[in-house]
C-alpha positions in Angstrom: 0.0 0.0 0.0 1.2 3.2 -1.2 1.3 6.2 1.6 -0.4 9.5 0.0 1.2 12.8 1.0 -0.8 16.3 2.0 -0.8 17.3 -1.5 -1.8 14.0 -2.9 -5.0 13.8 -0.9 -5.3 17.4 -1.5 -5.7 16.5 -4.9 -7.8 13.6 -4.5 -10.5 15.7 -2.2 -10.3 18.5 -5.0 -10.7 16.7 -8.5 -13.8 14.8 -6.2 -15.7 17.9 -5.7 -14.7 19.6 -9.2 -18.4 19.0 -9.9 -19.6 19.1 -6.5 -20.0 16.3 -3.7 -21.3 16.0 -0.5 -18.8 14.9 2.5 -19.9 11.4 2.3 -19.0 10.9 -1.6 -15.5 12.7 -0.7 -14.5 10.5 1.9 -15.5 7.3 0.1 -13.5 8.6 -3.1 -10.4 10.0 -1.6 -10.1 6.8 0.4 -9.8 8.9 3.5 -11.9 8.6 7.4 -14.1 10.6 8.6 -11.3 12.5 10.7 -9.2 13.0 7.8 -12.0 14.2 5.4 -13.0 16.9 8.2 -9.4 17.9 8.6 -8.9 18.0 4.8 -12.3 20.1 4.1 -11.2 22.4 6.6 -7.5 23.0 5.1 -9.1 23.4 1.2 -11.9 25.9 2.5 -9.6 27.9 4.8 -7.0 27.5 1.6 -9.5 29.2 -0.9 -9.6 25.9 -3.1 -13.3 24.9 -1.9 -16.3 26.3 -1.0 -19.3 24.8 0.7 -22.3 25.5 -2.2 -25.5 24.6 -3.1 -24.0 20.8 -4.8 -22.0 20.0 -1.5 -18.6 21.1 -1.7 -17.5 22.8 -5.2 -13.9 23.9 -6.2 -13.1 27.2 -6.8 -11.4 28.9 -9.5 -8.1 28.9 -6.8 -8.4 24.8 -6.5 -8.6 24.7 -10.6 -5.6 27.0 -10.5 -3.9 24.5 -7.9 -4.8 21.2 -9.6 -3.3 22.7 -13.4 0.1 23.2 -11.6 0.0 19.9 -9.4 -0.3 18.3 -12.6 2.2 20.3 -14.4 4.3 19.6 -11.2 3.8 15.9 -11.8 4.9 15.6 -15.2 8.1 17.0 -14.1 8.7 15.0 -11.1 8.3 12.0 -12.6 10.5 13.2 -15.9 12.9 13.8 -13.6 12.5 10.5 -11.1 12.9 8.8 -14.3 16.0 10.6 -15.1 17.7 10.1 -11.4 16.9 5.9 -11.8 19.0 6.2 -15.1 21.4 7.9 -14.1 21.8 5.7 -11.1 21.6 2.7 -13.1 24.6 4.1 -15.3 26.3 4.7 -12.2 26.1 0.9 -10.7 27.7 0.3 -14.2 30.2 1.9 -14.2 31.0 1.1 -10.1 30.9 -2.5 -11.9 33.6 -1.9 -14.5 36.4 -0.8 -11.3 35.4 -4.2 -9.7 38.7 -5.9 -10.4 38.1 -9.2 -12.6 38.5 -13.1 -11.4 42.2 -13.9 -12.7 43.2 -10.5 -13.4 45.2 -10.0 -10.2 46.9 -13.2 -10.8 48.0 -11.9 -14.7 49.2 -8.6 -13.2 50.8 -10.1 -10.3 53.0 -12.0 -12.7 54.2 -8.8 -14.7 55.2 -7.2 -11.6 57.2 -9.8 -10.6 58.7 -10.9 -13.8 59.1 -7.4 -15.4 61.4 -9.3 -18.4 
């Protein structure tokens, strides 16, 4: 089971209530309890993403704002995750190739000893 940040369930609460939702169909798809869902309501209103209208809870023009760059952040944390496991990979390769070899020690022993 993955863990889900603040911003993650941020997210989650928002895109549920881009077209309105009451608390219970919030906390059902967030995945989140009944504590959590009040604490999280209270942190999107008090942030200017939601409001509390007519249709439940509705996103405001603040939370659309915030989900755009959340997204746009997310493309470019996972271009550059991506990146990081290459560049580790290419790493572990290369930490490879200064591993000495099985038998090469014995080969270079030899020339030190017999230089002639």
């Amino acid at each position: 089971m993955k863990y889900r940040n603040r911003l993650e369930i941020t997210v989650d609460v928002l895109n549920t209530a881009i077209n309105g939702a009451n608390k219970t169909r919030i906390m059902y798809a967030a995945n989140l309890s009944y504590k959590l869902l009040e604490k999280y309501i209270r942190e999107t209103i008090e942030s200017g993403f939601m409001v509390s209208g007519h249709r439940g809870y509705e996103i405001t023009e603040k939370g659309k704002t915030f989900l755009e760059k959340y997204r746009d952040f997310s493309v470019s944390y996972l271009r550059i995750e991506d990146q990081l496991q290459e560049i580790s990979l290419e790493r572990e390769a290369l930490e490879r190739m200064c591993e000495p070899t099985k038998g090469a020690n014995s080969t270079h022993g030899a020339l030190r000893r017999n230089p002639l």
